[in-house]
C-alpha atoms as an extended CHARMM CRD file, in Angstrom:
* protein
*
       183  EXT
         1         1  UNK       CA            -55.1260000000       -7.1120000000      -71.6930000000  PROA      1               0.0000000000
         2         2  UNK       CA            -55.6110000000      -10.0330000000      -74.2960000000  PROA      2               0.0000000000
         3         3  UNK       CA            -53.2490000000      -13.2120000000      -73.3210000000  PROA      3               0.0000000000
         4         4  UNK       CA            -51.3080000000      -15.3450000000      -75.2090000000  PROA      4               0.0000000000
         5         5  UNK       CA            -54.1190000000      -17.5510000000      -75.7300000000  PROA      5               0.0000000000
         6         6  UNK       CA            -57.1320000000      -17.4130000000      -76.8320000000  PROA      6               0.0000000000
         7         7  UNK       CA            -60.3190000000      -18.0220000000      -74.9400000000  PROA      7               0.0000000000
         8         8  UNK       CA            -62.7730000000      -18.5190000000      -77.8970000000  PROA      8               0.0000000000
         9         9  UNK       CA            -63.9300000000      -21.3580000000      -77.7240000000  PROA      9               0.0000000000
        10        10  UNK       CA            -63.9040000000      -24.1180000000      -80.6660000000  PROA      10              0.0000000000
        11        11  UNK       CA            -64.9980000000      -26.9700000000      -81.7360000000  PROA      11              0.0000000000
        12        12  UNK       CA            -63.3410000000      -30.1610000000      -81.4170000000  PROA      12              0.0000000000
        13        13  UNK       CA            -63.0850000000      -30.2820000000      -85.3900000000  PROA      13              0.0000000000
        14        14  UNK       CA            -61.8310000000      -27.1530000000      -85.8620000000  PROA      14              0.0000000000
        15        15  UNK       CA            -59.3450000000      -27.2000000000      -83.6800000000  PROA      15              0.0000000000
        16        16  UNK       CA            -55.4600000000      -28.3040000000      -85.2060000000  PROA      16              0.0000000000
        17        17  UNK       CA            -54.0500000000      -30.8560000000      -82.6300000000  PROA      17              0.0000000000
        18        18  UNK       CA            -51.3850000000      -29.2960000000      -80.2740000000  PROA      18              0.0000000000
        19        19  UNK       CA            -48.0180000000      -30.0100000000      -81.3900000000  PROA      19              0.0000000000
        20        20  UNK       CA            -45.6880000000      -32.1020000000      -79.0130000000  PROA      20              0.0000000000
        21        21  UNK       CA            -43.2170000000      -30.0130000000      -77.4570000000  PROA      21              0.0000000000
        22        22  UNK       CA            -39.9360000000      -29.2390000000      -79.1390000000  PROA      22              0.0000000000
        23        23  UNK       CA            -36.7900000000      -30.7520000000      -77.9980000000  PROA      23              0.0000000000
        24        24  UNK       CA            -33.7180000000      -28.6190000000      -78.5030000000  PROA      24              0.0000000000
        25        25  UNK       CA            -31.6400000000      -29.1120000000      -81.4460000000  PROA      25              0.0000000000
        26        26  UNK       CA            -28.4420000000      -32.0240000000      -80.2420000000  PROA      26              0.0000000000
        27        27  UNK       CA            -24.9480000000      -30.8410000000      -80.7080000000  PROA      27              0.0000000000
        28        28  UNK       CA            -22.6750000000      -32.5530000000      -81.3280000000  PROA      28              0.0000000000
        29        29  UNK       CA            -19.8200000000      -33.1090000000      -78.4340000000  PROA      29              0.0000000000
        30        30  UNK       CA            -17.2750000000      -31.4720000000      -80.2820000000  PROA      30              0.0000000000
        31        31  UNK       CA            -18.9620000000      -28.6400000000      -81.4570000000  PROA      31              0.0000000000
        32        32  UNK       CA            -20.6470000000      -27.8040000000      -77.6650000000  PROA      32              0.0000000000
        33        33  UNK       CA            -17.4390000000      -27.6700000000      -76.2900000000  PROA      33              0.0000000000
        34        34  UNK       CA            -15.5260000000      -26.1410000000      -78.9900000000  PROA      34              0.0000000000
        35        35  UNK       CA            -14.3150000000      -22.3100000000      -78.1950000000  PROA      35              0.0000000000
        36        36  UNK       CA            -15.2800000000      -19.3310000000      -79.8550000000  PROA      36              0.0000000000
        37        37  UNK       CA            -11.3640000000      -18.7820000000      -80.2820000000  PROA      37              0.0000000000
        38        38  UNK       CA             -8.6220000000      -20.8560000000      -81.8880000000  PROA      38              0.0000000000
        39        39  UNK       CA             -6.3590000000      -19.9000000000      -78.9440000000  PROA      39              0.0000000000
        40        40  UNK       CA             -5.9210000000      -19.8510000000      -75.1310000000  PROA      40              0.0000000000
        41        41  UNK       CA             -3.5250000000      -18.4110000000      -72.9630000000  PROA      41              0.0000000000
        42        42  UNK       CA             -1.8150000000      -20.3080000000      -70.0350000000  PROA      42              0.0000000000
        43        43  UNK       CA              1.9380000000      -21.0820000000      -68.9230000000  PROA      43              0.0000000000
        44        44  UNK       CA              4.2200000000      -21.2050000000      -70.8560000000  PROA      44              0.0000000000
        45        45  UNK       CA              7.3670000000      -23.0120000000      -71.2340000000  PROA      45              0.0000000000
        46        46  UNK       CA              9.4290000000      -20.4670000000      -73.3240000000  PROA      46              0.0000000000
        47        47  UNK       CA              8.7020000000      -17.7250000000      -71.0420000000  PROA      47              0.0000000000
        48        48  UNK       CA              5.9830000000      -16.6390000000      -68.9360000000  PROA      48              0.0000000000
        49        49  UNK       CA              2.4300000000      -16.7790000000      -70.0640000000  PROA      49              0.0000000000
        50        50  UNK       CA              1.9990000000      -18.1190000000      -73.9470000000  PROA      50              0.0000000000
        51        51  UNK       CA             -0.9240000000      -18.5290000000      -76.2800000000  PROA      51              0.0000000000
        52        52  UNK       CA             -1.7870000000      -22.1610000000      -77.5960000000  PROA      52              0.0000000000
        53        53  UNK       CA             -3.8060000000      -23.2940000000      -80.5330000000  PROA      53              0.0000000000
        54        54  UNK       CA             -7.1150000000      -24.6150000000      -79.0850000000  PROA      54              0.0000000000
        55        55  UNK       CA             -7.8860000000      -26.2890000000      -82.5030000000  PROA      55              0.0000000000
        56        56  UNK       CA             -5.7350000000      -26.7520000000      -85.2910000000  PROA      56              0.0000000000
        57        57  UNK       CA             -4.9720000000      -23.4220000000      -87.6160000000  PROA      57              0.0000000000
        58        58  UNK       CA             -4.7650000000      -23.8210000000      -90.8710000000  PROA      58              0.0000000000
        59        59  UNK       CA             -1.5590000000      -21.6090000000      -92.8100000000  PROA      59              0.0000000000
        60        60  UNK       CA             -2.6320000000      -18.2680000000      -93.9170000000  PROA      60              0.0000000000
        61        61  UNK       CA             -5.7370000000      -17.9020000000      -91.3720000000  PROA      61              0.0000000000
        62        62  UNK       CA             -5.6100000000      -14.5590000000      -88.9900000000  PROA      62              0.0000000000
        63        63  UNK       CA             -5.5140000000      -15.9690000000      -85.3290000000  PROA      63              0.0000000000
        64        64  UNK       CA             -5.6830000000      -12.6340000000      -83.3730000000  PROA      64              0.0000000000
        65        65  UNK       CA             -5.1050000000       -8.7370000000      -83.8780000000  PROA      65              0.0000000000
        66        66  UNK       CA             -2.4890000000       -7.0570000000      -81.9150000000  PROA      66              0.0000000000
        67        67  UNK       CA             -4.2100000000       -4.6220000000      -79.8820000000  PROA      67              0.0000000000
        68        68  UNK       CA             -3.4760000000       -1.9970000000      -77.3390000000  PROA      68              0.0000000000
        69        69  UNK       CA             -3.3070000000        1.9840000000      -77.1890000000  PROA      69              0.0000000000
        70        70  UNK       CA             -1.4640000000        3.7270000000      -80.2320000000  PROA      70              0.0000000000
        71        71  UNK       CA              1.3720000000        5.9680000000      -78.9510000000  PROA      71              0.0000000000
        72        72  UNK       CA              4.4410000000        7.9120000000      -80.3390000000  PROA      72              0.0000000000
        73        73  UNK       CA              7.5410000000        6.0060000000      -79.6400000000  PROA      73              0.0000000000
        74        74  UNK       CA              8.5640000000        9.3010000000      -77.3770000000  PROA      74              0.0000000000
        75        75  UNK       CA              5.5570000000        8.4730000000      -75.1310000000  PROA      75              0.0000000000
        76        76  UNK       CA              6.4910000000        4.9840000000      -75.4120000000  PROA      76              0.0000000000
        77        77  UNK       CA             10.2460000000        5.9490000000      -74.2420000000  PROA      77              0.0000000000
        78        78  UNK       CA              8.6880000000        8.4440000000      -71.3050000000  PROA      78              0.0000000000
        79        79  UNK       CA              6.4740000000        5.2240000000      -69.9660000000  PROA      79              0.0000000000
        80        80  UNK       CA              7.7400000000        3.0810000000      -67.1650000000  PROA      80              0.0000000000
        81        81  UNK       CA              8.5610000000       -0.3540000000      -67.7850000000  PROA      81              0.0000000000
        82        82  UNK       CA              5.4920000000       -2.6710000000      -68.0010000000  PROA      82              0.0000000000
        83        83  UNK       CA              7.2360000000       -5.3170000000      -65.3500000000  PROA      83              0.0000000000
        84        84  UNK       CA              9.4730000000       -2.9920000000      -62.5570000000  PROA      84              0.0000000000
        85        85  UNK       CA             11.3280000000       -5.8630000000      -62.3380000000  PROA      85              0.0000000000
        86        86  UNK       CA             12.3380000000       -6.3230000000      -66.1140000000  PROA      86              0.0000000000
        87        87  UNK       CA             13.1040000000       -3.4710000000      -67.5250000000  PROA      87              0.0000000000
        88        88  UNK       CA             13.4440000000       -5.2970000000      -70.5050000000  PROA      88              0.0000000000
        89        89  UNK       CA             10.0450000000       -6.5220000000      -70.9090000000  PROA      89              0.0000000000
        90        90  UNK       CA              7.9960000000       -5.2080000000      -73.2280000000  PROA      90              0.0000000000
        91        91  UNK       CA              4.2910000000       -4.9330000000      -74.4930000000  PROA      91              0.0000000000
        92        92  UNK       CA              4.8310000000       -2.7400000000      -77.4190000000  PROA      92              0.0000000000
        93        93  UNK       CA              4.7610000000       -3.4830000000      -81.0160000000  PROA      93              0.0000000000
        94        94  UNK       CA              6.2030000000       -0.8860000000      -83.4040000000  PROA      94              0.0000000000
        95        95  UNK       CA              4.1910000000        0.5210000000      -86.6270000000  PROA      95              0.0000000000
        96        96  UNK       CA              5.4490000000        0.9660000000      -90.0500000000  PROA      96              0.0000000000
        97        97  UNK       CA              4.3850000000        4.9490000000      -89.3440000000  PROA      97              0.0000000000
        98        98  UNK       CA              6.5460000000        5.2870000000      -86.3660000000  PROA      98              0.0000000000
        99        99  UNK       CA              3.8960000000        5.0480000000      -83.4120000000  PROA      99              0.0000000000
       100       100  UNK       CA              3.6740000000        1.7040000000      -81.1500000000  PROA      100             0.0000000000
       101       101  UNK       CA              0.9750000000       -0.2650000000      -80.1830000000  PROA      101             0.0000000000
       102       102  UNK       CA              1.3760000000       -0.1900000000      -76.6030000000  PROA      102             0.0000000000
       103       103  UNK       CA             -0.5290000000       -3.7590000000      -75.1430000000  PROA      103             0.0000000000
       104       104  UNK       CA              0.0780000000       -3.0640000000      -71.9530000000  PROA      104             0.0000000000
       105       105  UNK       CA             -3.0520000000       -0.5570000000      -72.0480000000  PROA      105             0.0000000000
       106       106  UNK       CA             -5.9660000000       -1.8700000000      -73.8000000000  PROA      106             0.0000000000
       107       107  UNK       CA             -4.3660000000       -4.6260000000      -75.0060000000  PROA      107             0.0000000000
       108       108  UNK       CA             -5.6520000000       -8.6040000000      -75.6770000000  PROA      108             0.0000000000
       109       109  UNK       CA             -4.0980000000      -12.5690000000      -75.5950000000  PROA      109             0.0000000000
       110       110  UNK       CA             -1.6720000000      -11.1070000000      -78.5970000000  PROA      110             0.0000000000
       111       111  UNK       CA              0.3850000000       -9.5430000000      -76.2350000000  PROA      111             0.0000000000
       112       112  UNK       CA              1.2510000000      -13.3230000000      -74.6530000000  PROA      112             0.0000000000
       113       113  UNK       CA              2.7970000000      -14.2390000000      -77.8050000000  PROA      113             0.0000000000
       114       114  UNK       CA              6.2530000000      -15.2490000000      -77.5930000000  PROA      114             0.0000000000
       115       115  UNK       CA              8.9230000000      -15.0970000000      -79.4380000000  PROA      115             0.0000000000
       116       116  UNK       CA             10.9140000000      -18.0830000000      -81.2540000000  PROA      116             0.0000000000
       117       117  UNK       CA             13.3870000000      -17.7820000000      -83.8910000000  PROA      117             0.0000000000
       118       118  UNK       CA             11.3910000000      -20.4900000000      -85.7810000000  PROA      118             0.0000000000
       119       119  UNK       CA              8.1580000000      -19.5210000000      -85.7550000000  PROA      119             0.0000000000
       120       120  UNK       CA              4.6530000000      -20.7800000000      -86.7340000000  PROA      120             0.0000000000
       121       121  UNK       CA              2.8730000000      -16.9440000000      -86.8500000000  PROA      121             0.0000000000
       122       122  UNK       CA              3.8360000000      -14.0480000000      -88.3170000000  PROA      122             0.0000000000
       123       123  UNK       CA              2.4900000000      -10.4980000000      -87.9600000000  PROA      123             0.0000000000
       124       124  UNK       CA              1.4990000000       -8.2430000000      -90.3500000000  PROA      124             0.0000000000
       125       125  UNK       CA              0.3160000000       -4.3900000000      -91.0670000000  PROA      125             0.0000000000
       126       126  UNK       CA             -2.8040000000       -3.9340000000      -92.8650000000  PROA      126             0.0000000000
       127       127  UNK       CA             -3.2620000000       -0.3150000000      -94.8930000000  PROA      127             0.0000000000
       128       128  UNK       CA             -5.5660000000        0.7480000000      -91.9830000000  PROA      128             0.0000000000
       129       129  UNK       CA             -2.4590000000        0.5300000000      -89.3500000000  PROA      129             0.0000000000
       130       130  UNK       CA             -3.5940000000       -2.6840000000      -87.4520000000  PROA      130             0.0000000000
       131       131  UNK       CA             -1.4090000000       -5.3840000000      -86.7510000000  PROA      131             0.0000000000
       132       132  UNK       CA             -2.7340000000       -8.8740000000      -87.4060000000  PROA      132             0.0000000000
       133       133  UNK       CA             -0.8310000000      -12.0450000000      -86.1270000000  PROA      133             0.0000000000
       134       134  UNK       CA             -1.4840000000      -14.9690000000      -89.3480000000  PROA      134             0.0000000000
       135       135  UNK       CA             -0.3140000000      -18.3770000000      -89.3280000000  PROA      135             0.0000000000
       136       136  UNK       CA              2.5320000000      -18.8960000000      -91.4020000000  PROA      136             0.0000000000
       137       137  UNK       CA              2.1390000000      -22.6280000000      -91.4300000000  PROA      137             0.0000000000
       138       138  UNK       CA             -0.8130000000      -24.8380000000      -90.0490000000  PROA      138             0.0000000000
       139       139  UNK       CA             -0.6900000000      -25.0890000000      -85.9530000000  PROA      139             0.0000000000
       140       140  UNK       CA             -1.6550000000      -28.1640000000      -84.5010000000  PROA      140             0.0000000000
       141       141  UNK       CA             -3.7470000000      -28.4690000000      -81.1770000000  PROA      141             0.0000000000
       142       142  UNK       CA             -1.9050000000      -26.9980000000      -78.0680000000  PROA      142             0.0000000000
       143       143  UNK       CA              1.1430000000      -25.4430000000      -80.2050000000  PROA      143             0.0000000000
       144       144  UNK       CA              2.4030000000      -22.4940000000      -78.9950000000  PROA      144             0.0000000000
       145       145  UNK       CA              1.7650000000      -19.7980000000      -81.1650000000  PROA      145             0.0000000000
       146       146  UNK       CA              5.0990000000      -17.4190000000      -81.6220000000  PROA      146             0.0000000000
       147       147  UNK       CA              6.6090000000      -15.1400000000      -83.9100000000  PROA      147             0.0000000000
       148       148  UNK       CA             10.0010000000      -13.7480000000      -84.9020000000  PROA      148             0.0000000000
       149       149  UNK       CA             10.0410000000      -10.1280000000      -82.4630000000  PROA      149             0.0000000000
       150       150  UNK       CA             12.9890000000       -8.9520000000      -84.7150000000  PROA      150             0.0000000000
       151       151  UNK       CA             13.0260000000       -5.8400000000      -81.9890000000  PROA      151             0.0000000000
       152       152  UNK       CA             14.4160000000       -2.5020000000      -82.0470000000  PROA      152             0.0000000000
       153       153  UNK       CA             16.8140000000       -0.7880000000      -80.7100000000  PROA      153             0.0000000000
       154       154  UNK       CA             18.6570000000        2.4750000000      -81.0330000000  PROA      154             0.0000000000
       155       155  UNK       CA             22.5270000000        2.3940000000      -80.7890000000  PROA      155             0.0000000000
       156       156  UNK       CA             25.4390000000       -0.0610000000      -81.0570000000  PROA      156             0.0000000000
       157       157  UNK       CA             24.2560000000       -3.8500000000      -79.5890000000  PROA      157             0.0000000000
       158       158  UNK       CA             26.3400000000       -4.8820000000      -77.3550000000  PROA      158             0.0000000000
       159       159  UNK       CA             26.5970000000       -8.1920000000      -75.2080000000  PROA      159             0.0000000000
       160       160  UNK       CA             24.7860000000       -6.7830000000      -72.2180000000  PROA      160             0.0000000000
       161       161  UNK       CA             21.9480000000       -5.6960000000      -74.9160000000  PROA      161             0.0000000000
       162       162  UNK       CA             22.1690000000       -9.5680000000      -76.2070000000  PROA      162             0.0000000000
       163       163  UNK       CA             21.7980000000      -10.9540000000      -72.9920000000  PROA      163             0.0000000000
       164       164  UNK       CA             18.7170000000       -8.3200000000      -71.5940000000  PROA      164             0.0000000000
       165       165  UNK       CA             17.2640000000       -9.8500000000      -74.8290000000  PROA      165             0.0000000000
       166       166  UNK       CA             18.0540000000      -13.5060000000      -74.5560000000  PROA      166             0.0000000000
       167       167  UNK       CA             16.2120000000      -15.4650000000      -76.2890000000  PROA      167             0.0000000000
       168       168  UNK       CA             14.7660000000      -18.6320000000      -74.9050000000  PROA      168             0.0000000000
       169       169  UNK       CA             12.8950000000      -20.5890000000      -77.9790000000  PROA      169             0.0000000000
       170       170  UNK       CA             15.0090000000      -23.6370000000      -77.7070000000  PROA      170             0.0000000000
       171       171  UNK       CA             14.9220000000      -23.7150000000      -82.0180000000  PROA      171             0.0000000000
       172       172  UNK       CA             17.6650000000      -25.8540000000      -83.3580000000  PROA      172             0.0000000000
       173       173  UNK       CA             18.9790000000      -22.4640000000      -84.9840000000  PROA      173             0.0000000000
       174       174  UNK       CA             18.1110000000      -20.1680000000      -82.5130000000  PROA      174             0.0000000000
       175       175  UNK       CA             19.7490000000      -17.0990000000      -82.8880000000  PROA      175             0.0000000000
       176       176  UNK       CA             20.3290000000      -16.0840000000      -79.1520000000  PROA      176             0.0000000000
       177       177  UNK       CA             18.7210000000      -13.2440000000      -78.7540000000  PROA      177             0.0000000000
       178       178  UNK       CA             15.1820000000      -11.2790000000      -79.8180000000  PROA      178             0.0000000000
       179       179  UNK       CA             16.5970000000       -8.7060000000      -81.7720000000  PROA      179             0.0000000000
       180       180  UNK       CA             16.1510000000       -8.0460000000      -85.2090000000  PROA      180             0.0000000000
       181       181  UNK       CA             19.3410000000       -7.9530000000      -87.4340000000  PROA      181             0.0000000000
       182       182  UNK       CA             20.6680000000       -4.4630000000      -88.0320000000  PROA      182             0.0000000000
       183       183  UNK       CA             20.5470000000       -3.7330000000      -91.5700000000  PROA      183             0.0000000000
């Protein structure tokens, strides 16, 4: 089995001298130890867990797609609650087709987005059906990434609704509540 090197042997003159070993390329501090990811999840102070801006986002860049299993809304209805103890609590993003994107199953970091009713992300459709969550302005270091839920519901809303979707963003014109105007 030949090796790697050779055992010819060779003249002194012939021979190229060896060259010194190779030291591994520097990096810089800041660019070891920055993350693959412009975001992070931990606490948050809204509500619950929260995803933070582990660099600063410029306006108009996609952070993170919104990902999780695709479902009818009657599946979606049929499902138990993601949290037993909050009913209200909820992992799903509706579609422009009707179906949800259900985060709970399959899904990623975008599901730790939380709300404010002044936001710095907004999220978006494409044409294939996937949901993209895009800065709307540009996100300095440890911000809290949120959007505007604007959710859903069927029927009249009525203060009990309100409250089960009290909203805790702490924006000088906060709204109140999660829910999206009725048009």
């Amino acid at each position: 089995m030949p090796s790697k090197t050779s055992s010819s042997k060779s003249t002194a003159s012939s021979r190229k001298p060896a060259a010194p070993p190779r030291k591994p390329a520097k990096k810089s501090a800041a660019k070891a130890s920055a993350p693959t990811r412009p975001y992070v999840v931990r606490r948050s102070a809204i509500h619950g867990r929260g995803v933070f801006a582990t660099r600063t986002i410029r306006k108009g860049t996609d952070i993170i797609e919104y990902r999780g299993e695709r479902i009818t809304m009657k599946e979606a209805d049929r499902r138990p609650p993601s949290d037993p103890d909050n009913p209200y609590h909820t992992f799903l993003f509706e579609l422009d087709d009707g179906r949800v994107i259900d985060a709970d199953v399959r899904g990623n970091a975008a599901r730790w987005i939380n709300h404010s009713c002044a936001p710095n992300c907004e999220p978006y459709e494409d044409d294939e059906g996937r949901v993209f969550i895009a800065a709307k302005r540009t996100i300095t270091q440890g911000e809290e990434l949120l959007y505007d839920y604007r959710l859903n519901i069927d029927g009249r809303i009525t203060k009990t609704m309100r409250a089960a979707y009290e909203c805790r963003c702490g924006a000088p014109r906060c709204r109140g509540t999660m829910l999206g105007r009725k048009s």
